[in-house]
Every structure is written in C-alpha cells, then in structure tokens.
BADRENBA-860213 format. One record per residue (C-alpha): y, x, z; residue in one letter. Coordinates in steps of 0.001 Angstrom, whole numbers, padded with zeros to 6 digits, always signed. Example, Ala and Ser with C-alpha at 12.3 -4.5 7.8 and 13.67 -1.06 7.14 Angstrom:
BEGIN
-004500+012300+007800a
-001060+013670+007140s
***
This chain:
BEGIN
-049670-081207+119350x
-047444-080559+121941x
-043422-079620+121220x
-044088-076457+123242x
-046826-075266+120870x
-045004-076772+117422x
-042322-074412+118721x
-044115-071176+118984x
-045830-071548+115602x
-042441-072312+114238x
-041385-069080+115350x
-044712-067061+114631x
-043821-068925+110850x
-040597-067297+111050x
-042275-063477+112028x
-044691-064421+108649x
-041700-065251+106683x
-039861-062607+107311x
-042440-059802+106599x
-043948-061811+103799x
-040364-062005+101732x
-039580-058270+102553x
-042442-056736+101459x
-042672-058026+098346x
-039553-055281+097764x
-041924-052514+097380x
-044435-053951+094639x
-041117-055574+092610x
-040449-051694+092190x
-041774-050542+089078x
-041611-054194+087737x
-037741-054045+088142x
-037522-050458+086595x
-039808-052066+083386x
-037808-055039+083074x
-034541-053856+083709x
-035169-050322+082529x
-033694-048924+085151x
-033308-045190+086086x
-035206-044346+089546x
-031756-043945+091227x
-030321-047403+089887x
-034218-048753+091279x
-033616-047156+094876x
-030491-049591+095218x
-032791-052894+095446x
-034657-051299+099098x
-031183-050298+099459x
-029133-053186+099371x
-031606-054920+101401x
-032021-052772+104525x
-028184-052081+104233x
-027848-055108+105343x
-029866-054944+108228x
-028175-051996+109571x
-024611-053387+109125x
-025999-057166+110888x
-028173-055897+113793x
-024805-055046+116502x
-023054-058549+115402x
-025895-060373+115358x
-026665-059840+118665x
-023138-060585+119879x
-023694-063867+117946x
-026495-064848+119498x
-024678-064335+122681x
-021737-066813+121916x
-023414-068998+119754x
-026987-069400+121234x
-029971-069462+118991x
-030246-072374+116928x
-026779-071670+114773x
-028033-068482+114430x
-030959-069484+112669x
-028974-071841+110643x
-026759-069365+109744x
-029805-066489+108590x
-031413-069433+107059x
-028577-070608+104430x
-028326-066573+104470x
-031477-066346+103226x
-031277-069325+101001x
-028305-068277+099119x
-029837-064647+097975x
-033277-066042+097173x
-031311-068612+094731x
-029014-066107+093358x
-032315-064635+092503x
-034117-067249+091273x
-031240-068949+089244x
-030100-065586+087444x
-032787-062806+087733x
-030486-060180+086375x
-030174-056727+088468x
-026487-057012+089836x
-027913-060727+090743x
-031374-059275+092818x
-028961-056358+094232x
-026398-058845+095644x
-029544-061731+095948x
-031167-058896+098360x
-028450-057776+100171x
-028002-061496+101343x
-031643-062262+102082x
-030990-058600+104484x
-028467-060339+106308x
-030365-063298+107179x
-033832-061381+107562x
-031451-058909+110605x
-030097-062235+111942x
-033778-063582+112223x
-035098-060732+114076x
-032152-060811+116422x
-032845-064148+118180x
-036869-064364+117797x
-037878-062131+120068x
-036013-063830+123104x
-036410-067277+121473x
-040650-066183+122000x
-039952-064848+125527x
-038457-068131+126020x
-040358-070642+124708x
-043838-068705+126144x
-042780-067746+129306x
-042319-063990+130544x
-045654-063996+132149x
-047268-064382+128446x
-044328-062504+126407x
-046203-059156+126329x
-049471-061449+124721x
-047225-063642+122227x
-045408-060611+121083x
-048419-058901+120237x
-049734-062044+118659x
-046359-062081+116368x
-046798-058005+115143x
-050092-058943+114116x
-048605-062464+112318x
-046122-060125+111043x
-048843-057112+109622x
-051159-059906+108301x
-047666-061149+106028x
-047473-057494+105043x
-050970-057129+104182x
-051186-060336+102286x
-047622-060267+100671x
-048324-057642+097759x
-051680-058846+097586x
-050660-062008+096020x
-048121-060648+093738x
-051038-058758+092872x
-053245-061118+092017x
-050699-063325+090163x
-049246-060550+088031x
-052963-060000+086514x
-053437-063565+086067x
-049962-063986+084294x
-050658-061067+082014x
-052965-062482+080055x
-049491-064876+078771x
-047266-061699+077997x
-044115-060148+079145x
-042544-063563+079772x
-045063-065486+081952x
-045580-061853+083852x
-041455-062489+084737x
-041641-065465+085603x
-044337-064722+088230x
-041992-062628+090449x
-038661-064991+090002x
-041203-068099+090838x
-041773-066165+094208x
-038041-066501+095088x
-037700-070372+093713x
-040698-070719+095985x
-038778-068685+099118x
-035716-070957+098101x
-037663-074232+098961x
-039618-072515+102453x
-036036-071782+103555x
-035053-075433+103084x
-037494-076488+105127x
-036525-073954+107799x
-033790-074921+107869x
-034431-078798+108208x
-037074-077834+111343x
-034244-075981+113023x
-032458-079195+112869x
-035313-081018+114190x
-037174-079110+116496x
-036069-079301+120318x
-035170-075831+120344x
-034298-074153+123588x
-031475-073015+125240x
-031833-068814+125370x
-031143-067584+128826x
-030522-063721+127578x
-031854-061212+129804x
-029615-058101+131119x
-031391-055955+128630x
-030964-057984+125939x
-027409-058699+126291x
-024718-056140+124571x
-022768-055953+127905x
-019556-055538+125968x
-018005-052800+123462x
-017237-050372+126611x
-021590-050074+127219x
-021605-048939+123340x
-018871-046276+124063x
-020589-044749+126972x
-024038-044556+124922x
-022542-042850+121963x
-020987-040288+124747x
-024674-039293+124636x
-026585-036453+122893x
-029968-038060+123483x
-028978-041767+122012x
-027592-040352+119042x
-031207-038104+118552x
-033200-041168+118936x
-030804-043550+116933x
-031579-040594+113865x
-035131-040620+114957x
-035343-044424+113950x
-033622-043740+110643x
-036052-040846+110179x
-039053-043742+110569x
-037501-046350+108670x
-036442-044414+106195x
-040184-042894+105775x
-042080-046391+106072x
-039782-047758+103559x
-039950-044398+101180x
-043764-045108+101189x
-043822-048913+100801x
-041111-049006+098223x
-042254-045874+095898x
-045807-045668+096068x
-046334-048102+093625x
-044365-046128+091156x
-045955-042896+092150x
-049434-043872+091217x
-048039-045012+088191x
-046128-042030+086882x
-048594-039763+088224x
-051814-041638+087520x
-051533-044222+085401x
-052450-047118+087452x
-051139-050372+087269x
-048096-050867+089251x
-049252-055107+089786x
-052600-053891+090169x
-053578-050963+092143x
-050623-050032+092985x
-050057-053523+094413x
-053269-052999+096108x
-052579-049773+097770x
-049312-051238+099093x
-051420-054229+100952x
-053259-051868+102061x
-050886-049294+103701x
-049023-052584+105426x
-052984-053624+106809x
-053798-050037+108090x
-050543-050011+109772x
-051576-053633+111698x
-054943-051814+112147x
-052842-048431+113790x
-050886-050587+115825x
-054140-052286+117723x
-055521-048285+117926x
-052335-047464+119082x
-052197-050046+121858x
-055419-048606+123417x
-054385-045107+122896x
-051438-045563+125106x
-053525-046724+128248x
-054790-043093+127746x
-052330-040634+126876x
-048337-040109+127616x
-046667-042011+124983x
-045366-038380+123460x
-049294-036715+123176x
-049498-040011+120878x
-046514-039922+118770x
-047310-035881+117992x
-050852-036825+116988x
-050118-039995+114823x
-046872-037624+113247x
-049300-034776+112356x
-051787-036849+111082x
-049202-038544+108926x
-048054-035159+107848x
-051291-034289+105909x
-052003-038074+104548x
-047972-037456+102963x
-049425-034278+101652x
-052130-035445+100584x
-050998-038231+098945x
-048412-036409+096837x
-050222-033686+095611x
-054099-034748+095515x
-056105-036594+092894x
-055694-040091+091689x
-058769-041139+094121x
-056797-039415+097255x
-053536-040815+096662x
-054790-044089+096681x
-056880-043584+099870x
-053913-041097+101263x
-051146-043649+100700x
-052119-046347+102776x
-054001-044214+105401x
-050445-042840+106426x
-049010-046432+106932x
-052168-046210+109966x
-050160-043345+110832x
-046980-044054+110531x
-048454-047724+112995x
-047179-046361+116486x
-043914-044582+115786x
-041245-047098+115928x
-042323-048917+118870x
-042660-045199+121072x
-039464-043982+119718x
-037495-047374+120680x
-039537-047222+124186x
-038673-043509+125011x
-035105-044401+123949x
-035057-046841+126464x
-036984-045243+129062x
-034545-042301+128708x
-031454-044022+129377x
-030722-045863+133158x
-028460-048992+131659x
-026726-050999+129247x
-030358-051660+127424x
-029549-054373+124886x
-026523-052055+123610x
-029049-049674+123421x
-031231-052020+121575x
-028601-052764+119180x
-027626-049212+118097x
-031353-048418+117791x
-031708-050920+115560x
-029148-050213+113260x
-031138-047217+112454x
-032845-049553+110117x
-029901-048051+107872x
-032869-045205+106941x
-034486-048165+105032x
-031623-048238+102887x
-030720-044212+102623x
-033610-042619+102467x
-035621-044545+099146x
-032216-044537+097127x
-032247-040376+097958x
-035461-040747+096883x
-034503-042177+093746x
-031454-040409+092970x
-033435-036836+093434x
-036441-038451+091374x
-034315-038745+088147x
-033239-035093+088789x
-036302-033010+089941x
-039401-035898+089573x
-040529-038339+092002x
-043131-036027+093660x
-041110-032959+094571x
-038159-035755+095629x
-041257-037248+098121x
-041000-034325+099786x
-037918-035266+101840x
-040798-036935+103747x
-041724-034056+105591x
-038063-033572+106669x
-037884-036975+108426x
-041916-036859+109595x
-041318-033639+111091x
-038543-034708+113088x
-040013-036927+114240x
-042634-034710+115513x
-040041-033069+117296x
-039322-036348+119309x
-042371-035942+121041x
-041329-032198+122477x
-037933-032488+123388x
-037747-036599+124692x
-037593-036703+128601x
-038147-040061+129235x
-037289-041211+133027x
-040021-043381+132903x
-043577-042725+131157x
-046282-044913+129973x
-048670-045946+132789x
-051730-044260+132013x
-055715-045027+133210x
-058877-042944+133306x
-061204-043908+130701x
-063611-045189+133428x
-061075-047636+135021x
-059805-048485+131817x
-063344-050162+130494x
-063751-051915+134295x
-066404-049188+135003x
-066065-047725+139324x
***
C-alpha cells in the first residue's frame, strides 16, 4: 500500500470516527434520563455540552491550524478526545459525561477543522470534489451504523439486567479511549503533509471577521445554520425519547433503530440532493426539501406510532441538503474573506447545543411534543432562506437531456 493511500484512509478513519462517536449522543438519551433519572431539561445538557463546544472551537481552531499546521492539531483534538472519553469511561456519573462530552466537542471541532484541507491536500484539488464526497458518505455510513450497534448490544445485554445493560454504553467509551490511542500513535507515524491553506480557507485576520459581522446577510445565514443544526440535532437527540413517552417503544430498540435510520436517509438525501442540484437553482431545492421536512416534523409529532417511526427518519432525507446550500449561498453571497466566513458559519453549530436543551427545558414544562414544535420555527426559517438569499453566484445548472449525455 502506498503512503499516499494509507494517508487518505487515515483521514476517511478520522470522518468515521468522528460521526460514529457523536452519534451515539442521541440513542444514550433516554438511557441517561433512566439511569441517572434525570429531568428532560437536566438530559438536554449532554447534546448541549457537546455541540457547545463545537461552536466555541470552530474560529480558534482554524487560527490554529494556521500557526501550528495540521499534525499538532490532530494531536491536540486527539488527547482532546481521549481525555473526555476516559473521564467517561473511568467515572460514568452525569457531571462526569457532561464535562467527558464537552471535551470529546472540543476535539471532534478541532478534527473537522484541519480534515477537509488535510483531504484536499493529500488527494489533489483535481480529485477534492470526488474524495469529499467519498468522506460525507464515510461519514453518513458512521451515522447509520453508530446507533445501530448500540442497538443491537443493548438487547443482547438485557438479557443480564440493569448492570450489564450499563456497562454496554460506558464499554463504548473505554473502547473510543483505546481508538484514540491509536490515533494518536498514527499521527506520530504517518508522513503527514505539510497544509498549504488556500485563500478561502485562511481567517485573513480579526479585521475580515469585523467587516463580515458589519453585514445583515452573514448574520441571517450564520442564524440560518443554527436554525439547521439546531433541528438535525433536536431530531437525532429526542426522537428516541419521543417514541418512548409517546409510544412505548424501546428507547435501545426501536428507537435506536429509527435513529440509524434518520442518519441513513439523510446519506441517501444527500446523493438525491447532489443530482437535484445539476437541475434546479440551489434555492428551488432548499424550499422543496424544507417543505417536505415540514410535514414529515408534523407528521412525526402528532401521527400514530407506525408514522412516527416512518416520519422520523424520513425528515433526516429531508433535512440531507440544507446545510451544505445554506453554507454555499453564504458564500456565494459574499465577494471575500471566505475562510472567515467559513469560520463564523460554522460556529452556528452552537444550534446543536441551544436548541435540544430548549427542547428539554420546555418538555418538563408543557410535554415533549408540544416543546417539538419549536421545530417549525427553525424549519420555517429556513424556508425563508430560499426567498430572500441573493447569491452572486448560482449553481450551474443542465437540461435533463445534457445532463444524462443524451444530444
């Protein structure tokens, strides 16, 4: 094997790794709330403290990669990483997973910082747009597969009682503890390049951040990203406990199930997606996908036990294209000063950490369903995206005929 190819599937490791460990936040849920007997408010603080994290990393962690160049930055997310998945592991208490998650968050930011040009690098521009595909669909098989197997281990520890069933979900974070070791020992040994940063992913200083915030349209996008995280995470994270309290499914079993799914359907959207936007302006797209996700939301919360479960993880097909179009028309919308641009963007990963604990503080007050709701606030505005965003450059569009080689 060549070093160029034990590079990339180093990194495409890293894009599993990171999408494996944080999705297993959203079937933990209602296992945490059993075992800890937590309130839903206290339970929206684990999603919390995680994508907190993220928003408070994503600006610095750019400007580290910058002055510190790529491998000590995945040294430093690594022992990052390693040091919450052992405070986990060594004392699975709730301050302990709170503070245990809020460090994994860090490291998980830092990650996706420096892999995406770290894959531009080591694969060459001309195949960036192919290898970056290749990694979202790495990164939705993770999601798909990550509840999956807590699924499928819960039901095979239950059979030994409460305390095998416990140590099933702490094992998961010994086991995290020992794939971050050897992260971190590859880092070490791998002849990792040198990044050359491109203009638009550079932060071009504090002044570039001063003159984007001067603008009405940066900070409507920025709370368009919240608005998306915030929903995706909403979904992932309480779903689980929905079915549950509403329907009186298993939380490690179908509920488990229908949180694989929703992360599958959303690699599945993201392939329709791609094909979509060779036909229609990147807006026509984003209002379709945000309707549709409107009456799967609907759906979900106030239909039978046999439609939530199909609802739920239909609207993570939905839900597939909206990031990626949002971050695009941000950028197509603004002339310069890209990778600052980049950088506030993604702190709006913040709505990861808002949105869920609102979710859980309103659940303990008016019940989980009518505190659901909230999603059609943030899916609605982002609805709105598509009317009012002017991008200065659109998608390139084809005819259907050109587009499937036909004269």
């Amino acid at each position: 094997m060549s070093q160029r190819t034990l590079i990339m599937a180093y990194i495409m490791l890293i894009w599993f790794v990171i999408s494996f460990v944080t999705n297993l936040i959203g079937p933990l849920m209602p296992i945490m709330i059993e075992e800890f007997h937590l309130s839903l408010s206290m339970a929206g603080f684990l999603p919390f403290s995680f994508f907190l994290a993220y928003g408070l990393i994503s600006i610095p962690g750019g400007l580290l990669v910058e002055r510190k160049g790529g491998r000590s930055t995945l040294r430093l997310a690594f022992l990052l990483n390693l040091a919450g998945a052992l405070a986990i592991a060594i004392q699975p208490r709730y301050a302990a997973v709170i503070g245990g998650l809020f460090t994994i968050g860090l490291g998980m930011a830092l990650l996706q910082v420096v892999v995406n040009p770290l894959l531009r690098t080591v694969g060459g521009e001309a195949q960036f747009a192919f290898y970056s595909v290749m990694a979202q669909l790495i990164f939705g098989l993770a999601s798909f597969l990550s509840p999956l197997v807590f699924s499928r281990m819960m039901e095979q520890a239950g059979t030994g009682g409460a305390p095998a069933t416990a140590g099933v979900w702490v094992g998961f974070y010994w086991a995290f503890s020992v794939l971050f070791v050897l992260l971190l020992v590859a880092n070490q040994l791998l002849p990792l390049p040198t990044l050359a940063l491109k203009d638009d992913e550079k932060t071009s200083g504090w002044q570039a951040y001063r003159v984007l915030l001067a603008r009405r349209d940066v900070w409507l996008f920025f709370v368009g990203l919240v608005a998306y995280v915030g929903s995706e995470q909403t979904l992932a994270n309480w779903m689980s406990q929905f079915l549950s309290t509403y329907h009186h499914l298993s939380p490690s079993g179908a509920g488990a199930d229908a949180v694989a799914r929703f992360w599958g359907l959303m690699a599945l959207g993201c392939l329709t997606g791609l094909g979509l936007l060779k036909l229609l302006d990147s807006r026509r797209v984003l209002a379709l996908f945000s309707l549709l996700a409107l009456g799967c939301v609907a759906l979900a919360l106030f239909g039978s036990a046999a439609q939530a479960v199909l609802a739920f993880p239909a609207a993570g097909f939905c839900l597939s294209v909206m990031f990626s179009i949002i971050f695009s028309l941000a950028l197509n919308s603004v002339p310069a000063h890209h990778g600052a641009l980049s950088g506030i963007l993604c702190t709006g990963i913040l709505g990861g950490a808002l949105l869920p604990l609102l979710v859980g503080f309103l659940g303990d007050r008016i019940g989980l369903r009518l505190a659901m709701t909230l999603l059609f606030l943030t899916l609605s505005f982002i609805l709105a995206i598509a009317g009012w965003a002017r991008p200065l450059v659109r998608n390139h569009t084809l005819p259907i005929a050109q587009l499937f080689g036909q004269q």
